[in-house]
Phi, psi and omega in degrees: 000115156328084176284142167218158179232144188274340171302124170110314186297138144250125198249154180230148171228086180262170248025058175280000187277351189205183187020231191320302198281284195306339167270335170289313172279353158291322161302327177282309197293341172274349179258029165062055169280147218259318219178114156252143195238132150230111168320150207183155212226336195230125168271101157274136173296156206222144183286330194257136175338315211285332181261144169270110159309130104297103141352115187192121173216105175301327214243003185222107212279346160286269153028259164343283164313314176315269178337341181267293178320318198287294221262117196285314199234138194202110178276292174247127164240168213215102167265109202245213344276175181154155180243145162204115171247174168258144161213198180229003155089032208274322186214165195273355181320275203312307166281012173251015179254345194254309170281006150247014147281271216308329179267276192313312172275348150259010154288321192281332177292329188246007163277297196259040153240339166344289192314314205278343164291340169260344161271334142349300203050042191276195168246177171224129183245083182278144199255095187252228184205161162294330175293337168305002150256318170237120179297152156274151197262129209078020197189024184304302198296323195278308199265341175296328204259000180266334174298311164325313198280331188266318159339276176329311168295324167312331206258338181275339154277354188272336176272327192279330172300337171281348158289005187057038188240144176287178165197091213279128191225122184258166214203071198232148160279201189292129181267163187260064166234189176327313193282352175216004181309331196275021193274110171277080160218174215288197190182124178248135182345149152313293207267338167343297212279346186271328187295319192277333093056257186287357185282298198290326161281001175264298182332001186086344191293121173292320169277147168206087150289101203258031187206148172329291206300322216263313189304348227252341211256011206260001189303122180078033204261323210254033155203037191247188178330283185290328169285308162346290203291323171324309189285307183334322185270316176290312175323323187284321184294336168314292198302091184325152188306121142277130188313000000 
């Protein structure tokens, strides 16, 4: 396991303008990050010197390409964007609207930062759900583009490790922002889950569950199935070719 420290660091975080993503960069920023970039689709000014508004729509490839240009040297990015809506699964719009936010924007966000991460020798943090392990009912295309995401995620650590770049995969329950307030279930502050957040990656943690609800679920995780079959698969992918 990897210790890493957020002092110091630049990080870039999108969908920073709100909730989760606005609380992550409050977070970096009390653990004395060097350079928060946050990312935003709406640019708003930020009070401390350290953070930079970046222009950043994950789904709009102009955008994306700006940001990689823009912003030269980058230790952690940290993919908070994301959608959740409710449906039924009536027509398929709603979920190809939900995988080009939750899946796709975040391979082209982490696609054109790769280089700057590998000279780095940086991370990646992706902010996925519990539910990408059990769907929530009403809210399926949201939990299909987040197992996708998580799916992804695994493979972007198995492929991104010989460049020394990390891969982080986050697991949070329901969180108290916008995207779920009108929900009545229980719900933990924003920046609580961002302080836990940045705890389980300077700890090293590949998996990070950061809230009561998600940690309740993690009991046997780093010795169940799905990690068991990860290192298993990554081993084999390890394994040089026979002539």
């Amino acid at each position: 396991m990897t210790r890493r420290t957020i002092a110091d660091t630049r990080l870039l975080v999108t969908g920073a303008n709100r909730g989760l993503g606005l609380a992550l960069v409050e977070a970096a920023l009390r653990r004395g990050a060097a350079t928060v970039y946050a990312g935003m689709r709406t640019l708003e000014p930020h009070p401390d010197r350290r953070v930079v508004p970046v222009r950043l729509d994950v789904t709009d490839p102009t955008d994306v390409a700006a940001a990689a240009a823009r912003i030269h040297h980058l230790d952690v990015l940290v993919n908070n964007a994301g959608v959740s809506l409710p449906d039924g699964l009536e027509d398929r719009r709603s979920l190809e609207d939900h995988l080009a936010v939750n899946l796709f924007g975040l391979l082209a966000v982490t696609t054109a930062f790769v280089p700057h991460l590998t000279r780095s020798r940086g991370s990646v943090v992706n902010v996925l759900s519990l539910g990408a392990i059990a769907p929530v009912p009403g809210l399926p295309s949201y939990a299909a583009s987040k197992a996708a995401a998580a799916s992804l995620t695994q493979s972007q650590r198995a492929l991104l490790a010989g460049s020394g770049v990390s891969v982080h995969g986050v697991y949070p329950g329901p969180v108290d922002t916008d995207m779920v307030r009108a929900l009545d279930i229980p719900k933990t502050p924003a920046l609580q889950v961002a302080e836990a957040v940045l705890d389980g990656f300077e700890a090293g943690a590949e998996d990070i569950f950061p809230d009561p609800l998600s940690a309740s679920a993690t009991t046997g995780w780093d010795q169940g199935t799905v990690k068991t079959l990860e290192r298993a698969n990554l081993a084999l992918f390890a394994r040089p070719a026979v002539a």
